[in-house]
N, CA, C and O of each residue as an XYZ file, in Angstrom:
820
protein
N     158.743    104.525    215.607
C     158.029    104.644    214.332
C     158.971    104.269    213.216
O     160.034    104.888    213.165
N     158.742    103.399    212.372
C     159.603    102.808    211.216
C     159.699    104.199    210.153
O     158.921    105.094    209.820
N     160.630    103.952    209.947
C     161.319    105.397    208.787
C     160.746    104.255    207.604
O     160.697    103.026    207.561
N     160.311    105.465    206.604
C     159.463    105.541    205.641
C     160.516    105.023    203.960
O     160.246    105.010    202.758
N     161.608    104.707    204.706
C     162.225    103.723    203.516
C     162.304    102.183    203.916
O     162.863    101.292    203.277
N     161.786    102.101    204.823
C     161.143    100.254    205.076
C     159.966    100.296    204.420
O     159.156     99.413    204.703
N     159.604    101.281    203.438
C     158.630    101.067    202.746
C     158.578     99.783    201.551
O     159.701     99.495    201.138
N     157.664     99.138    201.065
C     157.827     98.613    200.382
C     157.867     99.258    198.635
O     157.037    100.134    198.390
N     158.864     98.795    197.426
C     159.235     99.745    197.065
C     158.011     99.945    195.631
O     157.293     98.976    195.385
N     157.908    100.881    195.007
C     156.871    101.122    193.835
C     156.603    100.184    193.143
O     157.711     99.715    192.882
N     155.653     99.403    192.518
C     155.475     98.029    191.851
C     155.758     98.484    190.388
O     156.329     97.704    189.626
N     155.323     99.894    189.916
C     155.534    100.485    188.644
C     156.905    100.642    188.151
O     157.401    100.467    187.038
N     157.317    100.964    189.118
C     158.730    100.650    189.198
C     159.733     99.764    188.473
O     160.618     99.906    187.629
N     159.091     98.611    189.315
C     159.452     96.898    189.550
C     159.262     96.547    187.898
O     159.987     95.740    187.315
N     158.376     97.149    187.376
C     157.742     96.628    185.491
C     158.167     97.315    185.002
O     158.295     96.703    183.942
N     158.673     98.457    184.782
C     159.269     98.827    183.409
C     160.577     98.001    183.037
O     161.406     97.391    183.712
N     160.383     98.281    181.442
C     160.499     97.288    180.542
C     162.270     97.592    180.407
O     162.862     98.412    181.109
N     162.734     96.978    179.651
C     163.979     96.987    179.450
C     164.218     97.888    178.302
O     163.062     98.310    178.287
N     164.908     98.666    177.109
C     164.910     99.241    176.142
C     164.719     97.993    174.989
O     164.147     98.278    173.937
N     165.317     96.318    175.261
C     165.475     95.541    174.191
C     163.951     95.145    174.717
O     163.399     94.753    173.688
N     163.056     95.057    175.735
C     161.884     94.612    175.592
C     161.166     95.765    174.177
O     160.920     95.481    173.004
N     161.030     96.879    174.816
C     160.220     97.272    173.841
C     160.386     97.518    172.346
O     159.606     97.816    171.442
N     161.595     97.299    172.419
C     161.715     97.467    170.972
C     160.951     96.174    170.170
O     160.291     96.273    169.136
N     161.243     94.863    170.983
C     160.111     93.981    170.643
C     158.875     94.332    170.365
O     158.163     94.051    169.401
N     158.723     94.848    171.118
C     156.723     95.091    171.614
C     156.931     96.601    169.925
O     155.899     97.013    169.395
N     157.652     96.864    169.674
C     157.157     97.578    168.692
C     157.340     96.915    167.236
O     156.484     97.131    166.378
N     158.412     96.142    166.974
C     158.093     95.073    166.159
C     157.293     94.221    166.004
O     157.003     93.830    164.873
N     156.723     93.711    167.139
C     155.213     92.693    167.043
C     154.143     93.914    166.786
O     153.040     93.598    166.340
N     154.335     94.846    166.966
C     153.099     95.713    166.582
C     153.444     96.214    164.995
O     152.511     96.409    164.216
N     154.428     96.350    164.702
C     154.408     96.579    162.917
C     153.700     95.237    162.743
O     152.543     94.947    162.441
N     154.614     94.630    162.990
C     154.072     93.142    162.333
C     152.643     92.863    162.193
O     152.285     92.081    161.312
N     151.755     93.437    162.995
C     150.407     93.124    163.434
C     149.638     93.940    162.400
O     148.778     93.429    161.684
N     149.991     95.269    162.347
C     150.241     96.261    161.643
C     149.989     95.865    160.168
O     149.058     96.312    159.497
N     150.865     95.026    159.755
C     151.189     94.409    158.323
C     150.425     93.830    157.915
O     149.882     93.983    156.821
N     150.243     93.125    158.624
C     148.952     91.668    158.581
C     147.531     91.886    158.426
O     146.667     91.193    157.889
N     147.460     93.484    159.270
C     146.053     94.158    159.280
C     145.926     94.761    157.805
O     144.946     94.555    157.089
N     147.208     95.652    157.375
C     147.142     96.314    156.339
C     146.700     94.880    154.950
O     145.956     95.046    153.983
N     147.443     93.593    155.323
C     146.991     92.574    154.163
C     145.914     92.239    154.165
O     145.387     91.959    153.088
N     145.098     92.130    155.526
C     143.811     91.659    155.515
C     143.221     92.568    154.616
O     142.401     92.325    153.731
N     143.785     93.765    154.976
C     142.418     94.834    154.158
C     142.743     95.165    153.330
O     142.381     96.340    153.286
N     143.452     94.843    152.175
C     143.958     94.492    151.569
C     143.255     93.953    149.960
O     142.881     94.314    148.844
N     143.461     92.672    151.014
C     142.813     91.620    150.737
C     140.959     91.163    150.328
O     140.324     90.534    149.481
N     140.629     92.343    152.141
C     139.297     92.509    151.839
C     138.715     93.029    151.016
O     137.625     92.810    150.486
N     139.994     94.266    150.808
C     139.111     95.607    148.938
C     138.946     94.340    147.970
O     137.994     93.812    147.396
N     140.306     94.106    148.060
C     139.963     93.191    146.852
C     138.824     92.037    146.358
O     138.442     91.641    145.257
N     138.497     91.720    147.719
C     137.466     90.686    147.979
C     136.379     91.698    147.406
O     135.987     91.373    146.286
N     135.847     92.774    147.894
C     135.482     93.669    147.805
C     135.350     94.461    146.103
O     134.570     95.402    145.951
N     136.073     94.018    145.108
C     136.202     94.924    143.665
C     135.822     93.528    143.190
O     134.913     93.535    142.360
N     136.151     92.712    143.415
C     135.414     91.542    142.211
C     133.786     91.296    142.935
O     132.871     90.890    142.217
N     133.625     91.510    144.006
C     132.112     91.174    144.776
C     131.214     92.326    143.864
O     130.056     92.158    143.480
N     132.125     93.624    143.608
C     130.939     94.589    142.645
C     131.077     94.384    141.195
O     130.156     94.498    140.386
N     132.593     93.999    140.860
C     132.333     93.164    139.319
C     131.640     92.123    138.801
O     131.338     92.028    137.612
N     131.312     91.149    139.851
C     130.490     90.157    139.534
C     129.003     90.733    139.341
O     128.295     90.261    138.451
N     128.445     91.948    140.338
C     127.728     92.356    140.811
C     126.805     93.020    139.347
O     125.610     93.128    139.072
N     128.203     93.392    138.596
C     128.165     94.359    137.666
C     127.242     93.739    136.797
O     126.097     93.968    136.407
N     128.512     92.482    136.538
C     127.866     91.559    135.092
C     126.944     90.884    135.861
O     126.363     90.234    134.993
N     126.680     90.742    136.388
C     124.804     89.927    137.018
C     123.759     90.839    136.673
O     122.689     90.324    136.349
N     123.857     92.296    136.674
C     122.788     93.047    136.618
C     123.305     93.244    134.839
O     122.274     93.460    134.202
N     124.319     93.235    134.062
C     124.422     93.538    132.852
C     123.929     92.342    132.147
O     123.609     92.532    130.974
N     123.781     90.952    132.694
C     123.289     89.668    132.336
C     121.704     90.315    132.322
O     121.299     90.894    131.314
N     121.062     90.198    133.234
C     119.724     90.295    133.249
C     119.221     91.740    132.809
O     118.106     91.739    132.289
N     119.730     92.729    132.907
C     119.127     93.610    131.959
C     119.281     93.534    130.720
O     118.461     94.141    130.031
N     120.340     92.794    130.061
C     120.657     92.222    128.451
C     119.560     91.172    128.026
O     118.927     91.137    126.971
N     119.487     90.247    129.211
C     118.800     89.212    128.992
C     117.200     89.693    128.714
O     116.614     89.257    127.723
N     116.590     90.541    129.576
C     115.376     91.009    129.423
C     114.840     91.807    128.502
O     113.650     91.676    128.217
N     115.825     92.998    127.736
C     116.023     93.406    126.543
C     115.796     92.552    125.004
O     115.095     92.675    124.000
N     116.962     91.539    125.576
C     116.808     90.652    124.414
C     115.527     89.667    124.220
O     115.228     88.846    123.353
N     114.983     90.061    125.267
C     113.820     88.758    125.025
C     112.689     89.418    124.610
O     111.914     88.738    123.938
N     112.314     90.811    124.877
C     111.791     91.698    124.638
C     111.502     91.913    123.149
O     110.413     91.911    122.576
N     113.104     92.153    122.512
C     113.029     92.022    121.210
C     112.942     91.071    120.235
O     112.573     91.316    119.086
N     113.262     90.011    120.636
C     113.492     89.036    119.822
C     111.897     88.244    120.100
O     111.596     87.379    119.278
N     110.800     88.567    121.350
C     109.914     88.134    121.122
C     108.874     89.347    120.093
O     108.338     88.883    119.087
N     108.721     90.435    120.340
C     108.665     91.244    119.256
C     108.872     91.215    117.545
O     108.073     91.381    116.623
N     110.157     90.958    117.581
C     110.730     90.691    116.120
C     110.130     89.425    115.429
O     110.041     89.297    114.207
N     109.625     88.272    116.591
C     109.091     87.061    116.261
C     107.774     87.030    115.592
O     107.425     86.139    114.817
N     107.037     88.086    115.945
C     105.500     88.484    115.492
C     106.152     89.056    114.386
O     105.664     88.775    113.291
N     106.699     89.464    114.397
C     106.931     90.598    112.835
C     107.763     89.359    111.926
O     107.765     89.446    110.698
N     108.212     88.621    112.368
C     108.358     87.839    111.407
C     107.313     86.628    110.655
O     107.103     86.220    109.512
N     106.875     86.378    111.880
C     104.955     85.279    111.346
C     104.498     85.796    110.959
O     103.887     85.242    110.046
N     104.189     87.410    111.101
C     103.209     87.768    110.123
C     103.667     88.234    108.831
O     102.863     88.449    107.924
N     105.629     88.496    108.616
C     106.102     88.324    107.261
C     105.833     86.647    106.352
O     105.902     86.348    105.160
N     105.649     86.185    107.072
C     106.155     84.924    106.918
C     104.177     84.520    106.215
O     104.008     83.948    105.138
N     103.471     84.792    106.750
C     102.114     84.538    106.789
C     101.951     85.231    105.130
O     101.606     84.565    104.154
N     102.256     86.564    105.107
C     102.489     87.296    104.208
C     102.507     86.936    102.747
O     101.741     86.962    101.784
N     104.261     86.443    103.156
C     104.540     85.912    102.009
C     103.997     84.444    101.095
O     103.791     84.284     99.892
N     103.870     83.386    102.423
C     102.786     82.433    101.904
C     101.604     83.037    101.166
O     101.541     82.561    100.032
N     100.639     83.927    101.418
C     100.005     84.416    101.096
C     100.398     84.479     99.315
O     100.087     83.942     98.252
N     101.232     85.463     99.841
C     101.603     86.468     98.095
C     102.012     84.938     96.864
O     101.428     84.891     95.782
N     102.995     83.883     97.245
C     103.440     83.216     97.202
C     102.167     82.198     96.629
O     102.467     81.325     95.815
N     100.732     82.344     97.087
C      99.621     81.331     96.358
C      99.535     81.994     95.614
O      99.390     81.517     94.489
N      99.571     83.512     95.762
C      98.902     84.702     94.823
C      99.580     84.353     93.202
O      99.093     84.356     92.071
N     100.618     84.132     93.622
C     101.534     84.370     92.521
C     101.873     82.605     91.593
O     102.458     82.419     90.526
N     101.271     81.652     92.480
C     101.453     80.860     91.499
C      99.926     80.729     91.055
O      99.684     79.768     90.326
N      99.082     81.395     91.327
C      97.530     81.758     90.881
C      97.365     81.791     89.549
O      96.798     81.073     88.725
N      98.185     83.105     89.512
C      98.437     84.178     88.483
C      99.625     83.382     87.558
O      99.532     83.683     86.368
N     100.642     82.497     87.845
C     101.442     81.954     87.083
C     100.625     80.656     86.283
O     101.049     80.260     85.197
N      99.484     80.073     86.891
C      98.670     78.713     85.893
C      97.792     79.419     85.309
O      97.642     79.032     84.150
N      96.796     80.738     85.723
C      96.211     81.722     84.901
C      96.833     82.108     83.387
O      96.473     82.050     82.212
N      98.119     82.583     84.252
C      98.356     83.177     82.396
C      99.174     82.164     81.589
O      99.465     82.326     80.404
N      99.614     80.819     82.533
C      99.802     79.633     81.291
C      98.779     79.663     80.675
O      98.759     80.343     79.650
N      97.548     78.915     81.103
C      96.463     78.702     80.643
C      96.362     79.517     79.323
O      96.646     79.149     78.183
N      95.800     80.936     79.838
C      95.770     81.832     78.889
C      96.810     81.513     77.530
O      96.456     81.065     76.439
N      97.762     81.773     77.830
C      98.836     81.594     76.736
C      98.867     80.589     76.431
O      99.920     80.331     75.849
N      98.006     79.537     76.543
C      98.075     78.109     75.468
C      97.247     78.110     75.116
O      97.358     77.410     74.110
N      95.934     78.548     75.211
C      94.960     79.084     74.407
C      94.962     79.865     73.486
O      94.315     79.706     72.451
N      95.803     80.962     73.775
C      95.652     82.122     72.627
C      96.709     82.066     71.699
O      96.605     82.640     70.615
N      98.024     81.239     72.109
C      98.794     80.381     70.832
C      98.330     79.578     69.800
O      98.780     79.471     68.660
N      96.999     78.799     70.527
C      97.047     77.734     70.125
C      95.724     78.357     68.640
O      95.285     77.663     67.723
N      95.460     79.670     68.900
C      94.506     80.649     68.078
C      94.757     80.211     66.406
O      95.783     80.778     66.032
N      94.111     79.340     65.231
C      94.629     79.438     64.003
C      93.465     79.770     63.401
O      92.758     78.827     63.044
N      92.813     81.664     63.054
C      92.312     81.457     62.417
C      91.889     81.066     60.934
O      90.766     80.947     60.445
N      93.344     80.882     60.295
C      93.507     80.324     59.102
C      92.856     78.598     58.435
O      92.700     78.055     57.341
N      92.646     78.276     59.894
C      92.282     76.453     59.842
C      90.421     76.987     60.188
O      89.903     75.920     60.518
N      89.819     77.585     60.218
C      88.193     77.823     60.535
C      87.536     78.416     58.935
O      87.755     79.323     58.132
N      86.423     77.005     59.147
C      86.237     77.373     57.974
C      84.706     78.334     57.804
O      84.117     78.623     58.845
N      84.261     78.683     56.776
C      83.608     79.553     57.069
C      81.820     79.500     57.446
O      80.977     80.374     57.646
N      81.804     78.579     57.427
C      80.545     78.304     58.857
C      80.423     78.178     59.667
O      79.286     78.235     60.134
N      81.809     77.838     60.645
C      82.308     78.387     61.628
C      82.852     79.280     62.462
O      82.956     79.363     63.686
N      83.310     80.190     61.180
C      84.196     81.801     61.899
C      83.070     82.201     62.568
O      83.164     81.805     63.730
N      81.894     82.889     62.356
C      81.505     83.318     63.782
C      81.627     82.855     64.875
O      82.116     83.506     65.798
N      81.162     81.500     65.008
C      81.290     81.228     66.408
C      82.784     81.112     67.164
O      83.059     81.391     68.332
N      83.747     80.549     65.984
C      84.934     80.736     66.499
C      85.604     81.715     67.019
O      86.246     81.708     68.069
N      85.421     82.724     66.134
C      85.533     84.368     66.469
C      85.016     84.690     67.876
O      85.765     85.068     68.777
N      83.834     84.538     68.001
C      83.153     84.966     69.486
C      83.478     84.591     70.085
O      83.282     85.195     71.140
N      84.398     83.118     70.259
C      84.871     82.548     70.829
C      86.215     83.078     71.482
O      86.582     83.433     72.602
N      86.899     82.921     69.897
C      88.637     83.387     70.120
C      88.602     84.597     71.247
O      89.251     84.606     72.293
N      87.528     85.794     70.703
C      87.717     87.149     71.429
C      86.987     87.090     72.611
O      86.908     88.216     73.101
N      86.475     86.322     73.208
C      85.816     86.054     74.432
C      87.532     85.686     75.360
O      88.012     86.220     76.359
N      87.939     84.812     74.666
C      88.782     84.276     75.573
C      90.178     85.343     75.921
O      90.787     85.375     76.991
N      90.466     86.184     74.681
C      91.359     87.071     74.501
C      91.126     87.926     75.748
O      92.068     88.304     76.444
N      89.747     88.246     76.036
C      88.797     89.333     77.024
C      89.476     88.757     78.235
O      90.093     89.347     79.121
N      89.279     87.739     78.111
C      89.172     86.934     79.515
C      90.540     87.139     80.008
O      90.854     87.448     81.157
N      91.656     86.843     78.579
C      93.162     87.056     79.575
C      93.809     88.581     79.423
O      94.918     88.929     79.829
N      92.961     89.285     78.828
C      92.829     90.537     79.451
C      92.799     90.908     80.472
O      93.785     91.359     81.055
N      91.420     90.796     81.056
C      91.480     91.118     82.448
C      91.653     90.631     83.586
O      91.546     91.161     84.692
N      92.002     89.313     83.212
C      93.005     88.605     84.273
C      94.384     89.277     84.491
O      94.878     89.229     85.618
N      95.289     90.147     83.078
C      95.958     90.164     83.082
C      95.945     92.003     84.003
O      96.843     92.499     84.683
N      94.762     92.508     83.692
C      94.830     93.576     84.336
C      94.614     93.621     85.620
O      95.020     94.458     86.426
N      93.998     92.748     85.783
C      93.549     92.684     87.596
C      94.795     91.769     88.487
O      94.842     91.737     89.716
N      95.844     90.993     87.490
C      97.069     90.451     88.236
C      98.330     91.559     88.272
O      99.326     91.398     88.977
N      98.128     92.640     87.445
C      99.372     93.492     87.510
C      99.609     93.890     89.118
O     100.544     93.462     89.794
N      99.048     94.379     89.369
C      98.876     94.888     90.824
C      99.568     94.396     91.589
O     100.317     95.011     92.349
N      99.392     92.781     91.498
C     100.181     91.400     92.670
C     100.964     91.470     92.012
O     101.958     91.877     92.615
N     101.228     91.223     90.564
C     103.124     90.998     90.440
C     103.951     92.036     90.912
O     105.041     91.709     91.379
N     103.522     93.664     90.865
C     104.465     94.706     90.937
C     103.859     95.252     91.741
O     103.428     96.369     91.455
N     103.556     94.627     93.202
C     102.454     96.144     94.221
C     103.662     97.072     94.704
O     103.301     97.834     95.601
N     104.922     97.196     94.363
C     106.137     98.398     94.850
C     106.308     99.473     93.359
O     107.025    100.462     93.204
N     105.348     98.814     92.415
C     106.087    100.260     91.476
C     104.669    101.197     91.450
O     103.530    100.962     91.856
N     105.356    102.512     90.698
C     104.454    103.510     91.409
C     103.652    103.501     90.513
O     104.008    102.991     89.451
N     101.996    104.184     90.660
C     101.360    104.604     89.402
C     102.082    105.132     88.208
O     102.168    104.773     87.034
N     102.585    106.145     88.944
C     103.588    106.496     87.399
C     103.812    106.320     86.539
O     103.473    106.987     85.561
N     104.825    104.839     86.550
C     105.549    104.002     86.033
C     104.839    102.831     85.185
O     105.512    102.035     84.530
N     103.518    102.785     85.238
C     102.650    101.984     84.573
C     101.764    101.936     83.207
O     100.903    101.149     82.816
N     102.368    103.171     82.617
C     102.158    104.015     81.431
C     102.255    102.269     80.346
O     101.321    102.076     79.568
N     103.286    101.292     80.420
C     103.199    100.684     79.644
C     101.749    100.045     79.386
O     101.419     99.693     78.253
N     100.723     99.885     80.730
C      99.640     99.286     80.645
C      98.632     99.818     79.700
O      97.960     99.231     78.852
N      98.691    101.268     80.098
C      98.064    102.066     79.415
C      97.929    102.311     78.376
O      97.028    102.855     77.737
N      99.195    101.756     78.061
C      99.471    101.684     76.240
C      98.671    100.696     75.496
O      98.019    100.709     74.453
N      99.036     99.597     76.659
C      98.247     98.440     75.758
C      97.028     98.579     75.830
O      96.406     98.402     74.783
N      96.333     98.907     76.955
C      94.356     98.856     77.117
C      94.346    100.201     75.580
O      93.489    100.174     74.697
N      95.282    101.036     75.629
C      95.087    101.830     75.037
C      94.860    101.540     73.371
O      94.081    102.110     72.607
N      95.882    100.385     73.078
C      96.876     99.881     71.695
C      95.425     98.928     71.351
O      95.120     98.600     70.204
N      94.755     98.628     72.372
C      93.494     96.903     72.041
C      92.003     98.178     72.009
O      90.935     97.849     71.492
N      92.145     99.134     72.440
C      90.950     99.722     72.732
C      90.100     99.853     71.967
O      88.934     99.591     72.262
N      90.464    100.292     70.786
C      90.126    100.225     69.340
C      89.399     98.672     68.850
O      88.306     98.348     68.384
N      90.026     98.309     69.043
C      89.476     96.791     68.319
C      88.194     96.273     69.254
O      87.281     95.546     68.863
N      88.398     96.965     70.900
C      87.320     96.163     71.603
C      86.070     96.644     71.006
O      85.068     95.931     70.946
N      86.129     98.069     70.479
C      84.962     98.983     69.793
C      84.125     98.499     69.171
O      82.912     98.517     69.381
N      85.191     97.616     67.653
C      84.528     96.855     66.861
C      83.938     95.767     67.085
O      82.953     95.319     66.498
N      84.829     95.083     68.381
C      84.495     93.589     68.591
C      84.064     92.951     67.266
O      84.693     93.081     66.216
N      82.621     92.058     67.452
C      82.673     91.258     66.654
C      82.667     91.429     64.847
O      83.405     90.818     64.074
N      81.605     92.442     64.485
C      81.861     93.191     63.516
C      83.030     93.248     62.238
O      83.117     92.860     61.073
N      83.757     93.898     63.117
C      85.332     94.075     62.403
C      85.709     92.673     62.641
O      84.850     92.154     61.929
N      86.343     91.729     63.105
C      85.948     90.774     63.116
C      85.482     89.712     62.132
O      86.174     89.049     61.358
N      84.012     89.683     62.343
C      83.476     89.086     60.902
C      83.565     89.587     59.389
O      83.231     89.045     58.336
N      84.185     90.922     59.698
C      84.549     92.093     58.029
C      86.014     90.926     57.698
O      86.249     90.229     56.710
N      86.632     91.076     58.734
C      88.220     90.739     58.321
C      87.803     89.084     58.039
O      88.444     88.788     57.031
N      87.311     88.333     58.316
C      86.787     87.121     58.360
C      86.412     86.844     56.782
O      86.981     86.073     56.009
N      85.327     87.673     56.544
C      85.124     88.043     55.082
C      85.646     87.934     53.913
O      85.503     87.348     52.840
N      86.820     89.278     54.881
C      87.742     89.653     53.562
C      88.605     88.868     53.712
O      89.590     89.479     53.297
N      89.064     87.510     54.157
C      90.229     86.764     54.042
C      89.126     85.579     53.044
O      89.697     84.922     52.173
N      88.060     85.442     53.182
C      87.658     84.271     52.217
C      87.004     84.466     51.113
O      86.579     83.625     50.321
N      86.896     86.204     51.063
C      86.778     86.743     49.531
C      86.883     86.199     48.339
O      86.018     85.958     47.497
N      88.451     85.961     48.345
C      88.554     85.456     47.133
C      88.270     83.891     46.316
O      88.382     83.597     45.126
N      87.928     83.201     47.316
C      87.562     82.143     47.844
C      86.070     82.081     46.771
O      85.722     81.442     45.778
N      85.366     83.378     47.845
C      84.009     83.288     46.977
C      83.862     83.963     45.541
O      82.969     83.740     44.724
N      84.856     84.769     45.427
C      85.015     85.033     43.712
C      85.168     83.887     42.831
O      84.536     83.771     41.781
N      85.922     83.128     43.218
C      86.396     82.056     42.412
C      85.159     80.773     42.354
O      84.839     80.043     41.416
N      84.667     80.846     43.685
C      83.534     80.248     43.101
C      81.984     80.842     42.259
O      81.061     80.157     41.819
N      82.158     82.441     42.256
C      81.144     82.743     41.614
C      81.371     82.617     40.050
O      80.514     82.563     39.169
N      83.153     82.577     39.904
C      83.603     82.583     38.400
C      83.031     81.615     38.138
O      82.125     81.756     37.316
N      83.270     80.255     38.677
C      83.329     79.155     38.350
C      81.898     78.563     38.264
O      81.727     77.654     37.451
N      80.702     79.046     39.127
C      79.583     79.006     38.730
C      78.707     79.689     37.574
O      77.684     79.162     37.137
N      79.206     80.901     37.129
C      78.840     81.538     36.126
C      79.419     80.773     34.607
O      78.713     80.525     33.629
N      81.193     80.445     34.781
C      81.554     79.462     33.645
C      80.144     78.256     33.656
O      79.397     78.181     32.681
N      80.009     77.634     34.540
C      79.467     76.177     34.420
C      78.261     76.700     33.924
O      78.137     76.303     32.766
N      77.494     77.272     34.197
C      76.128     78.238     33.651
C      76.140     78.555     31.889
O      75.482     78.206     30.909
N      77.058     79.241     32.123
C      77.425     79.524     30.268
C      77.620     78.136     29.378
O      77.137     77.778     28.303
N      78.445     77.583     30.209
C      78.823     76.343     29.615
C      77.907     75.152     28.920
O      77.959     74.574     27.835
N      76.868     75.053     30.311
C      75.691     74.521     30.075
C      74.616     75.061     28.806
O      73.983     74.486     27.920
N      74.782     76.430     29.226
C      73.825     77.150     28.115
C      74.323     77.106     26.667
O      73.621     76.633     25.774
N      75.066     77.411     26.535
C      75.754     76.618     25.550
C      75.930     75.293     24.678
O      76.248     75.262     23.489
N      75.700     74.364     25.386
C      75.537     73.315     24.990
C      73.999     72.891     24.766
O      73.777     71.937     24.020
N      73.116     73.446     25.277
C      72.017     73.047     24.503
C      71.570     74.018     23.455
O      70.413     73.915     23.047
N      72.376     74.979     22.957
C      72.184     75.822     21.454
C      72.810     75.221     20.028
O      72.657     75.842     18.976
């Protein structure tokens, strides 16, 4: 029977490593080690700009949708400022050939040049037209100043207040003052008809 050291000998044996092998085998494993730690590394990083981009893509389009939001919004509110002001803007050059008008008419007022078979009608005339830029002028206050308050409008009041009087008399007072400016007018011719009267009478005595 063969003795049991003609055995063939342990193969586990036969492979272990040398002390300078493994010290290899543990340097290729840092090393591996290293390379892993750069990948991932590498990957966060890949990783922090993939959610920064991420960031400003969703800060793009929620800005973007905001802004369109408002600025289509703000766009109506501006056409219909805009509509507005065209508007106010006829209003007001309406009211600017109105009260030329007016005011070259009522400059152009001499009742000193009307003579007196005419003052009435001129008169009815003049104060017809006076009426007229009256209440043009009262019914345009409104559009020139629609921001000041009732309050503050006391000056109007003054004036409807300051003419009120005279509208009373209208034509009347009027034809009195009409009168009394050509009074003397007709004195001088009643002198002067009463001289020529005497004068005459006179001469055939």
């Amino acid at each position: 029977m063969p003795s049991d050291f003609t055995k063939d000998p342990d193969p586990y044996l036969e492979l272990q490593e040398s002390p300078e092998d493994l010290g290899d085998e543990v340097q290729k494993t840092n090393t591996e080690l290293e390379k892993l730690k750069r990948q991932l590394e590498d990957i966060e990083k890949q990783k922090h700009r993939l959610e920064e981009l991420k960031r400003r893509q969703d800060e793009l389009e929620n800005g973007r949708i905001d802004m369109a939001d408002k600025l289509t919004r703000s766009l109506v509110t501006v056409q219909r400022e805009i509509e507005e002001s065209q508007k106010r803007l006829e209003q007001l050059n309406q009211i600017f050939n109105s009260f030329t008008q007016h005011l070259r008419y009522i400059e152009g007022i001499n009742a000193k040049s009307w003579g007196t078979n005419e003052l009435p009608k001129e008169l009815s005339k003049a104060l017809s037209a006076v009426e007229d830029a009256r209440a043009d002028y009262a019914k345009a206050l409104p559009k020139i100043a629609p921001d000041v308050p009732v309050e503050s409008a006391p000056a109007a009041s003054g004036y409807e207040a300051e003419y009120g009087y005279a509208e009373e008399r209208g034509f009347v007072y009027w034809l009195k003052s009409g009168v009394a400016f050509t009074l003397p007018l007709w004195v001088l011719g009643i002198v002067g008809l009463l001289v020529w009267i005497w004068s005459i009478s006179a001469g055939t005595h």
